[in-house]
Gaussian input, Z-matrix of N, CA and C with variables (Angstrom, degrees):
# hf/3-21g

backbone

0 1
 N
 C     1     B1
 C     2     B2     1     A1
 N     3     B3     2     A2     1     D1
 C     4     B4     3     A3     2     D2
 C     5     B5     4     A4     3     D3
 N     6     B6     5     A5     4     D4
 C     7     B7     6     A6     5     D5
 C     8     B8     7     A7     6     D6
 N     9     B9     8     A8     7     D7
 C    10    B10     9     A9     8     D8
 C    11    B11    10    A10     9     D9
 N    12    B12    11    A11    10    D10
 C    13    B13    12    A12    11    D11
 C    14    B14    13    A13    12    D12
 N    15    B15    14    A14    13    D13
 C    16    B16    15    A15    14    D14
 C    17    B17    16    A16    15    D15
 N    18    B18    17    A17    16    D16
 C    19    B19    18    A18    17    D17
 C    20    B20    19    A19    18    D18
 N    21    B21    20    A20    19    D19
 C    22    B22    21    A21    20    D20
 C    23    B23    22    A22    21    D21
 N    24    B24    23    A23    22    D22
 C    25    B25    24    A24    23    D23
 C    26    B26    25    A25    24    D24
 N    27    B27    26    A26    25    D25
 C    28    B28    27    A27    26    D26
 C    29    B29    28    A28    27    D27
 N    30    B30    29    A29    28    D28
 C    31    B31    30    A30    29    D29
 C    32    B32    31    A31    30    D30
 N    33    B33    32    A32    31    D31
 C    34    B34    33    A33    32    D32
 C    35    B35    34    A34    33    D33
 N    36    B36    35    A35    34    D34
 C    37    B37    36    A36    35    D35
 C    38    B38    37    A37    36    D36
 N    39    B39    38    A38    37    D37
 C    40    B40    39    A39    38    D38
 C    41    B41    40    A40    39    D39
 N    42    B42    41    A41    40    D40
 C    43    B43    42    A42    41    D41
 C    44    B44    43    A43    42    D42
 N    45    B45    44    A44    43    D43
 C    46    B46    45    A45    44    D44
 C    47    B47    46    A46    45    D45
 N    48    B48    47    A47    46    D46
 C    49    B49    48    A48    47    D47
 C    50    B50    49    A49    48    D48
 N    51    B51    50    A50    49    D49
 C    52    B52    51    A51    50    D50
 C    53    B53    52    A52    51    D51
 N    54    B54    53    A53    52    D52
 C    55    B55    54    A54    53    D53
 C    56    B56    55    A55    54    D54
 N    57    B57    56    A56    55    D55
 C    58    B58    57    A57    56    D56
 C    59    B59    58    A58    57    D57
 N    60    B60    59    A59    58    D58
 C    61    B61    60    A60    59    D59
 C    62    B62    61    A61    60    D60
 N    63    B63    62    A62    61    D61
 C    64    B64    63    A63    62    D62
 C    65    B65    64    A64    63    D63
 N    66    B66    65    A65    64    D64
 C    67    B67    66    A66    65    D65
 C    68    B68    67    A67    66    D66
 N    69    B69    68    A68    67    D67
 C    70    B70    69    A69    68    D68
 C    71    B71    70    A70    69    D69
 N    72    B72    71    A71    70    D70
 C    73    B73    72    A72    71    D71
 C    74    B74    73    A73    72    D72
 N    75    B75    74    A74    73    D73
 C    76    B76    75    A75    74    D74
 C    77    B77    76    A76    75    D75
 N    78    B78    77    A77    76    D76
 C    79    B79    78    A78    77    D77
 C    80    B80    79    A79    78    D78
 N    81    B81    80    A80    79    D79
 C    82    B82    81    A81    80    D80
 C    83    B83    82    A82    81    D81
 N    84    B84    83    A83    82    D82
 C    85    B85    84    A84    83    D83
 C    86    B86    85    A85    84    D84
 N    87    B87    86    A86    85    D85
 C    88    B88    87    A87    86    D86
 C    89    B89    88    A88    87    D87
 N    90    B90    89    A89    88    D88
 C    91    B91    90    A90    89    D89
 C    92    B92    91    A91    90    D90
 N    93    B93    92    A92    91    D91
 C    94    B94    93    A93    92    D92
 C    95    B95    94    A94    93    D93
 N    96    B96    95    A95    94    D94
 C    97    B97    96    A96    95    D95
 C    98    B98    97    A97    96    D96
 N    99    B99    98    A98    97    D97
 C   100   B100    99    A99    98    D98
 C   101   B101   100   A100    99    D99
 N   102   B102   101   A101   100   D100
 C   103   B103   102   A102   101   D101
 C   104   B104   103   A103   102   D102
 N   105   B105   104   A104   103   D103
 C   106   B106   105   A105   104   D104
 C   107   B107   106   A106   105   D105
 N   108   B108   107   A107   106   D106
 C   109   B109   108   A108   107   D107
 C   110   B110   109   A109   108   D108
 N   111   B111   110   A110   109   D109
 C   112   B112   111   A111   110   D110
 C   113   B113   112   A112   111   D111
 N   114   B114   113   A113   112   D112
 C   115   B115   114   A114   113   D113
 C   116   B116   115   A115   114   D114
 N   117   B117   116   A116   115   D115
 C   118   B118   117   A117   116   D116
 C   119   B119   118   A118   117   D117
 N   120   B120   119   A119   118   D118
 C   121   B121   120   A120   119   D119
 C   122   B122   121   A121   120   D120
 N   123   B123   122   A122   121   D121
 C   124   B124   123   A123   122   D122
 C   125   B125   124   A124   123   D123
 N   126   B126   125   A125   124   D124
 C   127   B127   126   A126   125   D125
 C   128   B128   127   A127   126   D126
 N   129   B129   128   A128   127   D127
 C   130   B130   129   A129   128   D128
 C   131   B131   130   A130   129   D129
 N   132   B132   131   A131   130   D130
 C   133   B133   132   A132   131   D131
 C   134   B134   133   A133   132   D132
 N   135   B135   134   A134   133   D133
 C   136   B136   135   A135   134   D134
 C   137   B137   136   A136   135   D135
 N   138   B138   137   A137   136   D136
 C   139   B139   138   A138   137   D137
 C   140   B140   139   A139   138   D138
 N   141   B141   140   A140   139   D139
 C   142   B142   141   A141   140   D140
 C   143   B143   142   A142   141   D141
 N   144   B144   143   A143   142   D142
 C   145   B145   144   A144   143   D143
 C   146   B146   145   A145   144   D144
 N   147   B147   146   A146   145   D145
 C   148   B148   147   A147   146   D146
 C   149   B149   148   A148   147   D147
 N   150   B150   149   A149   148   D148
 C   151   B151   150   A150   149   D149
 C   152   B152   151   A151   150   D150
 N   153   B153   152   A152   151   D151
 C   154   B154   153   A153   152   D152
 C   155   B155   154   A154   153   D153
 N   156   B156   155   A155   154   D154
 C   157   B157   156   A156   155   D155
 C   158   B158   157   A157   156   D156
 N   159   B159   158   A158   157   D157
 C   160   B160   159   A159   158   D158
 C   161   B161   160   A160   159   D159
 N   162   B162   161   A161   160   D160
 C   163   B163   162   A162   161   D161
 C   164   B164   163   A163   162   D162
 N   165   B165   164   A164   163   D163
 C   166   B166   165   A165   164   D164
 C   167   B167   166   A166   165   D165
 N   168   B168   167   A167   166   D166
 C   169   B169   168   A168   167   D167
 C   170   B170   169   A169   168   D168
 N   171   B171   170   A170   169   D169
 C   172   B172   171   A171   170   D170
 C   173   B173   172   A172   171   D171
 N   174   B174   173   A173   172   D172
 C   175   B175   174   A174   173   D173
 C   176   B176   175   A175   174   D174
 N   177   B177   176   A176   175   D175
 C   178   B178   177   A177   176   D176
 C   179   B179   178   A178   177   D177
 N   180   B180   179   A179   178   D178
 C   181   B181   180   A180   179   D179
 C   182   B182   181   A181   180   D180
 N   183   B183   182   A182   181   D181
 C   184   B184   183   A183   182   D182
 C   185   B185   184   A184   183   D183
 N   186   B186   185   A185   184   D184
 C   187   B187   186   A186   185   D185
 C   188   B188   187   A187   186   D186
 N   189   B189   188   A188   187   D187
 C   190   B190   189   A189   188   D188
 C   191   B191   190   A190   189   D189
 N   192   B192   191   A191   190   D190
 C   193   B193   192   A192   191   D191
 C   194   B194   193   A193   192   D192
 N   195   B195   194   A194   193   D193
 C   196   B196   195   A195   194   D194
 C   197   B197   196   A196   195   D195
 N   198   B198   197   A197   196   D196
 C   199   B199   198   A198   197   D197
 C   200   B200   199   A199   198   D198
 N   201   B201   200   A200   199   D199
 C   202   B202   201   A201   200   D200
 C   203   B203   202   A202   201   D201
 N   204   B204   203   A203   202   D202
 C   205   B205   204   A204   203   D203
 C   206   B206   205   A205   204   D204
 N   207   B207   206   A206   205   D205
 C   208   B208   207   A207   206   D206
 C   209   B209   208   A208   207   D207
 N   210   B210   209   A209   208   D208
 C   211   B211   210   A210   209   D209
 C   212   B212   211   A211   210   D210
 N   213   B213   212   A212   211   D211
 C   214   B214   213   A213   212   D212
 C   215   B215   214   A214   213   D213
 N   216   B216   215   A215   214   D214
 C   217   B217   216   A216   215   D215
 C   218   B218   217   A217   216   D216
 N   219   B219   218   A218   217   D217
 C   220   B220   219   A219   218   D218
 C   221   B221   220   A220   219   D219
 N   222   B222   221   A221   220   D220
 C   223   B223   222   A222   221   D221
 C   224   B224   223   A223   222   D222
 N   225   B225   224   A224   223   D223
 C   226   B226   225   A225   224   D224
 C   227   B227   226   A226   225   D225
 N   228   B228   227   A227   226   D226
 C   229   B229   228   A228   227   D227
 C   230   B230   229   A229   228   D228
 N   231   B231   230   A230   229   D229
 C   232   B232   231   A231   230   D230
 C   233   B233   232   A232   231   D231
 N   234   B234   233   A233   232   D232
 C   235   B235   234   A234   233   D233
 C   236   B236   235   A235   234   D234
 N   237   B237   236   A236   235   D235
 C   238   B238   237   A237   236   D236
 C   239   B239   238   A238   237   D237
 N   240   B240   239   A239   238   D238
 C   241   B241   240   A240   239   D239
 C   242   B242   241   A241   240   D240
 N   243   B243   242   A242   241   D241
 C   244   B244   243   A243   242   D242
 C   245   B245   244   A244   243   D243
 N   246   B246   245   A245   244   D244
 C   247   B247   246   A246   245   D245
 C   248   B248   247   A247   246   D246
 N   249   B249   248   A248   247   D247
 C   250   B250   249   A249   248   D248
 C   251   B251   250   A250   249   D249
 N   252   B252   251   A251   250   D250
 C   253   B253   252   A252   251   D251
 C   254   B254   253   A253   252   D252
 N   255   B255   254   A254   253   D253
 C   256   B256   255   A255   254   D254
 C   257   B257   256   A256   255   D255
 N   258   B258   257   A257   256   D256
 C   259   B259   258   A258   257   D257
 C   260   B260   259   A259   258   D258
 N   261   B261   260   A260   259   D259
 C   262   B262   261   A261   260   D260
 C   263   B263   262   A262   261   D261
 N   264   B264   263   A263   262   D262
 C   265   B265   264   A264   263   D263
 C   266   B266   265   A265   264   D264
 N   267   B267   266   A266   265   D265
 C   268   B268   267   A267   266   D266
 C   269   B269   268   A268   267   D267
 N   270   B270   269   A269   268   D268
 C   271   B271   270   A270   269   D269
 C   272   B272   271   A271   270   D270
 N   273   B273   272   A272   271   D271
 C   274   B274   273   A273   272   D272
 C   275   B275   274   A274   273   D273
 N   276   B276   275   A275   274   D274
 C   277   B277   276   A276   275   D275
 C   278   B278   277   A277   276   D276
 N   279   B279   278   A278   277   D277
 C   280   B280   279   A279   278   D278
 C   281   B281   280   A280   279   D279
 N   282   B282   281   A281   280   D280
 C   283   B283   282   A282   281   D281
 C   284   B284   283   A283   282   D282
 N   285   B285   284   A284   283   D283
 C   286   B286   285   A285   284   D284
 C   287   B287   286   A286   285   D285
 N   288   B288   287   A287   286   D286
 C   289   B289   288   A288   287   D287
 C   290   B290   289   A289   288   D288
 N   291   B291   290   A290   289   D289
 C   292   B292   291   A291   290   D290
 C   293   B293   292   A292   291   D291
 N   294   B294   293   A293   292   D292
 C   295   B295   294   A294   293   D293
 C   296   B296   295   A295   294   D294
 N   297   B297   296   A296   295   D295
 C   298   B298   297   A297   296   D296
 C   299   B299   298   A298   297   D297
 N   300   B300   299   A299   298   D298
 C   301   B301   300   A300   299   D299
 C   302   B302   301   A301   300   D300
 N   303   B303   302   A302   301   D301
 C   304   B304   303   A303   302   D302
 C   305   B305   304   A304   303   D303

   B1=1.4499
   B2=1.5228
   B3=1.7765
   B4=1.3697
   B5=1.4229
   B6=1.2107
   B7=1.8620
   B8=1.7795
   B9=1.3279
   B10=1.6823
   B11=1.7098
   B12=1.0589
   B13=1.5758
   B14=1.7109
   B15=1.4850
   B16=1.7258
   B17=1.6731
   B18=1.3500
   B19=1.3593
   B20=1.6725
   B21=1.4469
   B22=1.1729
   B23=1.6816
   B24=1.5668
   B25=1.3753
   B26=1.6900
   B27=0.9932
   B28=2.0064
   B29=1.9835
   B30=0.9045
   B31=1.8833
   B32=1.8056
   B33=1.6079
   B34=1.9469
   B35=1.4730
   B36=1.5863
   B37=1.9558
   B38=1.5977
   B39=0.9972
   B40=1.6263
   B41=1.5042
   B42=1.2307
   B43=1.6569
   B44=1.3754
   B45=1.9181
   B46=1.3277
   B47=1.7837
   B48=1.0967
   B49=1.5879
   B50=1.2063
   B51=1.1709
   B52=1.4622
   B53=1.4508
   B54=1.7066
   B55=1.1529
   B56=1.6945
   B57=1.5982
   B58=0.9732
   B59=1.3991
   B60=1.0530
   B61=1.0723
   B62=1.7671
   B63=1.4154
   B64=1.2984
   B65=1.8999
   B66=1.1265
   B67=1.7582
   B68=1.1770
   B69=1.6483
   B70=1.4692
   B71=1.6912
   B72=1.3202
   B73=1.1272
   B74=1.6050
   B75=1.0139
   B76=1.3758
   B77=0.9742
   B78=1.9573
   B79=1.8891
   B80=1.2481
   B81=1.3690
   B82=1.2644
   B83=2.0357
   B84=1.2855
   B85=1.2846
   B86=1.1817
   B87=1.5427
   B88=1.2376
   B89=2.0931
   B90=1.0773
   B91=1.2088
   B92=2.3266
   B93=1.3319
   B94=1.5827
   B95=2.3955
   B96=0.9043
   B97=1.2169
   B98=1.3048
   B99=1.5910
   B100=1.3574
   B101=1.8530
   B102=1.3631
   B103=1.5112
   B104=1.9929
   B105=1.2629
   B106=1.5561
   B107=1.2843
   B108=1.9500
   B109=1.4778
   B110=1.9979
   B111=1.4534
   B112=1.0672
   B113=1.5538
   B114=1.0224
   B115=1.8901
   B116=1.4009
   B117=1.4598
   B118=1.3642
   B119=1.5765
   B120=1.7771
   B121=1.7925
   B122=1.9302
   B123=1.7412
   B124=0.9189
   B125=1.7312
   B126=1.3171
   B127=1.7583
   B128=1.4782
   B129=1.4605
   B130=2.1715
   B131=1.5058
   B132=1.4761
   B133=1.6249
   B134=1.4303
   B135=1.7155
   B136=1.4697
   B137=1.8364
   B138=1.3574
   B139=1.3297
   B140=1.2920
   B141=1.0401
   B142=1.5994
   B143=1.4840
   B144=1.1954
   B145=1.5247
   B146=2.0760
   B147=1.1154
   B148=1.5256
   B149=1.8605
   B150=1.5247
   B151=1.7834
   B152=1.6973
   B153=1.1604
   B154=1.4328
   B155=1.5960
   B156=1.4144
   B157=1.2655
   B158=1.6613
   B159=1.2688
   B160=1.2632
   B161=1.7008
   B162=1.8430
   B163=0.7801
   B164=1.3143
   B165=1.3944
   B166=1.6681
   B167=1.7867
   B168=1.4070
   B169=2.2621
   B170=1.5893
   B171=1.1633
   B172=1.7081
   B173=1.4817
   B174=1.0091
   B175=1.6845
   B176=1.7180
   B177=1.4808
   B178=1.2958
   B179=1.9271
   B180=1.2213
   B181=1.2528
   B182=1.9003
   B183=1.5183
   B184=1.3788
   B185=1.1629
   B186=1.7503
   B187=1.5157
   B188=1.6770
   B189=1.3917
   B190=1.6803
   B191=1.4765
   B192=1.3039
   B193=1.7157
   B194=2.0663
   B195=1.3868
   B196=1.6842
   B197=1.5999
   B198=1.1731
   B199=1.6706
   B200=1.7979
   B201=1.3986
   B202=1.1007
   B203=1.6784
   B204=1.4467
   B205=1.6408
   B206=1.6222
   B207=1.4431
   B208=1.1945
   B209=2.1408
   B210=1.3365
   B211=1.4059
   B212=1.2004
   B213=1.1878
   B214=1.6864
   B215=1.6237
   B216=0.9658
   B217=1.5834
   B218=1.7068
   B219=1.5298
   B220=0.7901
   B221=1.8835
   B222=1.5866
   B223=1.2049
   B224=1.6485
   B225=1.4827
   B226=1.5741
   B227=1.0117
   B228=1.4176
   B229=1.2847
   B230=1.5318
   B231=1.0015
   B232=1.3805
   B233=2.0113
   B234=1.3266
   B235=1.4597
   B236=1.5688
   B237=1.7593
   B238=2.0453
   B239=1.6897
   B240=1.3364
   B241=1.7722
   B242=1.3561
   B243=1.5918
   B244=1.8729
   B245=1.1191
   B246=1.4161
   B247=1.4461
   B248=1.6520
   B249=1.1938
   B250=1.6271
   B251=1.5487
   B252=1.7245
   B253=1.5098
   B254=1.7463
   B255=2.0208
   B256=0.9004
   B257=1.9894
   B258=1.4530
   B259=0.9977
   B260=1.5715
   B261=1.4177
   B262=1.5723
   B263=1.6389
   B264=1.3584
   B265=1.9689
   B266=1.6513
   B267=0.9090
   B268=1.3834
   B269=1.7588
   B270=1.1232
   B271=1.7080
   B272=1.2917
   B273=1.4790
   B274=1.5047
   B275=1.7629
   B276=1.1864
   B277=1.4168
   B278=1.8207
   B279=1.3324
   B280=1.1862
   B281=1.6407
   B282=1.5592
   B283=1.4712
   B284=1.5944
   B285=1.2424
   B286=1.4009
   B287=1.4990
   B288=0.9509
   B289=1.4714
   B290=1.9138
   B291=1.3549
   B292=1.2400
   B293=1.6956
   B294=0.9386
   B295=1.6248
   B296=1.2411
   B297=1.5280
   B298=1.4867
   B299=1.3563
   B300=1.2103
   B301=1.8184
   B302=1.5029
   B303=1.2288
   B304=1.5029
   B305=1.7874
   A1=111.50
   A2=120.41
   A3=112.79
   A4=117.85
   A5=133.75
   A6=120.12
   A7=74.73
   A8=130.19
   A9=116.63
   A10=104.86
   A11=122.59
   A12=129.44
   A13=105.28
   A14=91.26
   A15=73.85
   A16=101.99
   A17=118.87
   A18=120.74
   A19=102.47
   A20=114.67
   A21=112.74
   A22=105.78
   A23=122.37
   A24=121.24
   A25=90.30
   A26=99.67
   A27=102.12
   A28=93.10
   A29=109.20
   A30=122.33
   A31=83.14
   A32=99.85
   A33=112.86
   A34=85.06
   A35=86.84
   A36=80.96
   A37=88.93
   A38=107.85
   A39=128.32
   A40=95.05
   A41=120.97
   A42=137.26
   A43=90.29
   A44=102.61
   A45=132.89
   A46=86.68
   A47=137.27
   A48=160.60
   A49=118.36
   A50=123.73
   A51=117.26
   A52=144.91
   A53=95.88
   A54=104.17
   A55=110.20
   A56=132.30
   A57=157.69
   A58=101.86
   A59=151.98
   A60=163.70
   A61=95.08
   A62=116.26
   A63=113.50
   A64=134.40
   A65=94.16
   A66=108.03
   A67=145.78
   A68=91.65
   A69=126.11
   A70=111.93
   A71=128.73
   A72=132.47
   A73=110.68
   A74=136.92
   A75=145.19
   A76=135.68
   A77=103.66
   A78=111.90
   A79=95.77
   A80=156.44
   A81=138.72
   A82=76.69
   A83=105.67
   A84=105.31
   A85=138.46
   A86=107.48
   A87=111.27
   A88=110.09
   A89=119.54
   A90=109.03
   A91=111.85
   A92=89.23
   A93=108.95
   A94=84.23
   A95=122.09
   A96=97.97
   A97=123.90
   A98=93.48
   A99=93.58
   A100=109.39
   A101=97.04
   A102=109.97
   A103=90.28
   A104=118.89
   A105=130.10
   A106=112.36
   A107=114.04
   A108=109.16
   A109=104.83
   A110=110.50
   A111=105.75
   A112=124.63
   A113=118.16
   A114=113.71
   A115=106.91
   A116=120.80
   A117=106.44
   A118=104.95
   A119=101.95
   A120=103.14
   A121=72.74
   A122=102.06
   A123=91.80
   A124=118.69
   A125=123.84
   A126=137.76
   A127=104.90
   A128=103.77
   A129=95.06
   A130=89.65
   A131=100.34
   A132=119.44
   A133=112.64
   A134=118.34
   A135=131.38
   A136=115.61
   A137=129.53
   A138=99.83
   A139=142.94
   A140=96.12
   A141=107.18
   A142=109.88
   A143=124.09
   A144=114.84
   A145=92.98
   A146=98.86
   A147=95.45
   A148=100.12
   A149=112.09
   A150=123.75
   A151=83.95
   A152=140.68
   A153=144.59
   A154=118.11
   A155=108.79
   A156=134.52
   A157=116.72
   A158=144.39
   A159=106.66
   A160=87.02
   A161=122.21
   A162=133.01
   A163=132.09
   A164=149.34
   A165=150.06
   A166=91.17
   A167=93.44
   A168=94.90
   A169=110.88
   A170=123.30
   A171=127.93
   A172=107.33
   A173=104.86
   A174=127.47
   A175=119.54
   A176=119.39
   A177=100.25
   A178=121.35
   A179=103.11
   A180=96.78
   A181=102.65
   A182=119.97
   A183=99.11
   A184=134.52
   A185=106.53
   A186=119.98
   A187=93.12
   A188=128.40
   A189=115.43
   A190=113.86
   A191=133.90
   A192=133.47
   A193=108.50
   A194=75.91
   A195=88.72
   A196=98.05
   A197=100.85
   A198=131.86
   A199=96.42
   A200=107.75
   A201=121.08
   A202=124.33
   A203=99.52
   A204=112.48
   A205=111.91
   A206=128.60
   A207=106.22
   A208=103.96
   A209=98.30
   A210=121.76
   A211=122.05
   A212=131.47
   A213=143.60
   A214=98.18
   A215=122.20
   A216=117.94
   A217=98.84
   A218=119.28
   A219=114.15
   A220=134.58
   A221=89.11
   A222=112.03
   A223=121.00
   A224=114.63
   A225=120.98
   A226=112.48
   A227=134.25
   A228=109.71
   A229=133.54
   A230=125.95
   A231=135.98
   A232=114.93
   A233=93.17
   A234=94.99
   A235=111.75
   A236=96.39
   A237=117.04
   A238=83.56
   A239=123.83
   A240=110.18
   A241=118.45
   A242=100.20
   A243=103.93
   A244=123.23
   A245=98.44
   A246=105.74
   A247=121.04
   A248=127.27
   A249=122.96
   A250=84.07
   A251=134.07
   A252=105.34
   A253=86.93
   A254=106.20
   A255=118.55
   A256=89.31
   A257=109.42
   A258=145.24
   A259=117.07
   A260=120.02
   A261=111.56
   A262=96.24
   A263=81.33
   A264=92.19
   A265=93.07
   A266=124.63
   A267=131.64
   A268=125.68
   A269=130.36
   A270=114.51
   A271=124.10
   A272=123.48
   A273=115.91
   A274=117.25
   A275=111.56
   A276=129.10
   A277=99.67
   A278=111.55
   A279=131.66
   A280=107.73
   A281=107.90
   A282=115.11
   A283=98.00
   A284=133.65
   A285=154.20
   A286=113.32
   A287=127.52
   A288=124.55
   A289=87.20
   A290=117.38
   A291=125.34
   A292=135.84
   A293=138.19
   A294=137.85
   A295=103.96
   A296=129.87
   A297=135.50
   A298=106.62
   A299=132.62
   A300=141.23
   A301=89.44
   A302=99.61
   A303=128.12
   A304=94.44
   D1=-27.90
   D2=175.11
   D3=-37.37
   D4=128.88
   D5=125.91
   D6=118.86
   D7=-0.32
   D8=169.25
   D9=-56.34
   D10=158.43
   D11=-176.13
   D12=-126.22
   D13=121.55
   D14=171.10
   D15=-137.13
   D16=-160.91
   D17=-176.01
   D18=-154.58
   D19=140.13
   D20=174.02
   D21=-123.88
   D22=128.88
   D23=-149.66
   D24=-125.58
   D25=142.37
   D26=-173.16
   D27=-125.78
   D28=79.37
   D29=177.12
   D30=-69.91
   D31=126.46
   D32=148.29
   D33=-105.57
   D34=156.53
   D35=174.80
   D36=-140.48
   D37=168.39
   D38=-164.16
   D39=-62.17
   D40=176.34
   D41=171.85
   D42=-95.48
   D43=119.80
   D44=143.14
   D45=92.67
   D46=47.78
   D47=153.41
   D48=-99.09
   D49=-37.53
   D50=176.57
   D51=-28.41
   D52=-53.85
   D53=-176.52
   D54=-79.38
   D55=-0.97
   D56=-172.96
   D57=-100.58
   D58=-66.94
   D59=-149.94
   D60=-79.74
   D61=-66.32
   D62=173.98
   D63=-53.41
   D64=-43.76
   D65=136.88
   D66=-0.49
   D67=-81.58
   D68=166.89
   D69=-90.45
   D70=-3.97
   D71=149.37
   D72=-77.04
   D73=-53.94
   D74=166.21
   D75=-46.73
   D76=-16.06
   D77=160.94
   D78=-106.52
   D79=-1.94
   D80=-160.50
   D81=-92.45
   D82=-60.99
   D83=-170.90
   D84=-26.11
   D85=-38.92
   D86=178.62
   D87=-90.85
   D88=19.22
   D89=152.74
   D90=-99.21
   D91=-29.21
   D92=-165.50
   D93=-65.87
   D94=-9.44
   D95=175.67
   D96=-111.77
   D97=19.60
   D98=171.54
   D99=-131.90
   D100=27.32
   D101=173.80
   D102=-85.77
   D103=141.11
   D104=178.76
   D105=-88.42
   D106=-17.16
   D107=-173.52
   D108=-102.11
   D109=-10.15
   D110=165.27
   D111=-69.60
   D112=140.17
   D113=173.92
   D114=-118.00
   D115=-38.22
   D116=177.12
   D117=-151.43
   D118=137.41
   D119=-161.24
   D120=-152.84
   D121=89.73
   D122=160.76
   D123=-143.64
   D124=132.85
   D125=-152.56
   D126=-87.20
   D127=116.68
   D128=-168.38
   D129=-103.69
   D130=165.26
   D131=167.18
   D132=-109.04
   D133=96.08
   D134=175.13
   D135=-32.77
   D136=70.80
   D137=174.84
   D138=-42.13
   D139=127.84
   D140=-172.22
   D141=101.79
   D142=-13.56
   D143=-166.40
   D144=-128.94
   D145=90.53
   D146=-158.43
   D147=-75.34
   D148=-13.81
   D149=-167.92
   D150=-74.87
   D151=-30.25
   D152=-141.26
   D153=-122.08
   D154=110.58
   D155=-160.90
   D156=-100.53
   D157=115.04
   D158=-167.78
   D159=-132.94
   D160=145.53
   D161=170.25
   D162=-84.75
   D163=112.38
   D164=170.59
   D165=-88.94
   D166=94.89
   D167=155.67
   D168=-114.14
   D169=120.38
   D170=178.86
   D171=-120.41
   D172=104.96
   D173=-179.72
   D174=-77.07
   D175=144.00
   D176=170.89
   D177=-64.03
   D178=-31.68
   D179=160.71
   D180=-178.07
   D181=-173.52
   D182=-166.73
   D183=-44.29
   D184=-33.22
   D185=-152.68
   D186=-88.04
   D187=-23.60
   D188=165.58
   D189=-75.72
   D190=-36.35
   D191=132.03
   D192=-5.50
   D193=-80.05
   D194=-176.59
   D195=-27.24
   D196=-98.53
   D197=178.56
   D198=-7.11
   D199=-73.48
   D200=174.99
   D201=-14.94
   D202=-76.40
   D203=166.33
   D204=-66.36
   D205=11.32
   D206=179.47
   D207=-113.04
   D208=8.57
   D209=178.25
   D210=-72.60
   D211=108.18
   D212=-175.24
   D213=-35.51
   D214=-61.21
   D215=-165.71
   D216=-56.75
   D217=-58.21
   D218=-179.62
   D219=-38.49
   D220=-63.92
   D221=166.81
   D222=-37.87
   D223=-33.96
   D224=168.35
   D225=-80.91
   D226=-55.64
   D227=162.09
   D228=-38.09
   D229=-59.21
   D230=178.33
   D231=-47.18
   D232=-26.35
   D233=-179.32
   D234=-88.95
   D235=-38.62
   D236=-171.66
   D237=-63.62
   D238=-45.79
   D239=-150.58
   D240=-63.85
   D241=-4.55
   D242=-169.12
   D243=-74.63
   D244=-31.81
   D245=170.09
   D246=-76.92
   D247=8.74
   D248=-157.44
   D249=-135.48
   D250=-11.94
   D251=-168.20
   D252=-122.09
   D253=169.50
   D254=-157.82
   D255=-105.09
   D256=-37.93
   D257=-146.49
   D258=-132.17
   D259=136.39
   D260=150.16
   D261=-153.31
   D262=155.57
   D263=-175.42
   D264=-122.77
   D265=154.17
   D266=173.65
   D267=-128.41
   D268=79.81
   D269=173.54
   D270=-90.58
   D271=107.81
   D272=177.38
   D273=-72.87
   D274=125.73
   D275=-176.35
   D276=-83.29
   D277=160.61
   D278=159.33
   D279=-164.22
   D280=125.60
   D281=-150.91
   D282=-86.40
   D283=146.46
   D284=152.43
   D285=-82.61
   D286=-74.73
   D287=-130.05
   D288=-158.26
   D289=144.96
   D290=148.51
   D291=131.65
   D292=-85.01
   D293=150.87
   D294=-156.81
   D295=122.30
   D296=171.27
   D297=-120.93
   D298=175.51
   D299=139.04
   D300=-40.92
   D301=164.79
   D302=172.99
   D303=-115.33

């Protein structure tokens, strides 16, 4: 499990974006599950904060990350989301210790 890479992404998204934003999360997705170095690319709903999106991505390690962002689906999302968020927070993970996908 050492040296997996992941990222945790906190999207605010504009008033009345949502249903847009999720959308366009929902086509990027279906290319992101068929990337082999991704293990987990999954988009939560903040209770209580319904504008606020937060991402769990766990990579086999940076260079499938890499790969990752260099992916057409990806790449549209990342460009389509600018217009729909208010906000993005970004924390890059690097795993220690614990239970992941293999």
């Amino acid at each position: 499990m050492t040296g997996q890479f992941g990222l945790y992404v906190r999207h605010t998204l504009k008033e009345g974006a949502v249903e847009a934003f999720d959308r366009l999360v929902a086509v990027a997705a279906e290319g992101i599950r068929e990337e082999p170095g991704t293990l987990v690319y999954v988009s939560h709903i903040v209770e209580g904060q319904p504008n606020v999106r937060v991402f769990y991505e766990l990579y086999r390690d940076r260079a499938a990350f890499d790969e990752h962002e260099r992916q057409e689906h990806t790449r549209h999302f990342l460009t389509e989301r600018e217009a729909l968020v208010d906000s993005i927070e970004v924390d890059w993970l690097t795993s220690i210790t614990g239970k992941a996908p293999r």
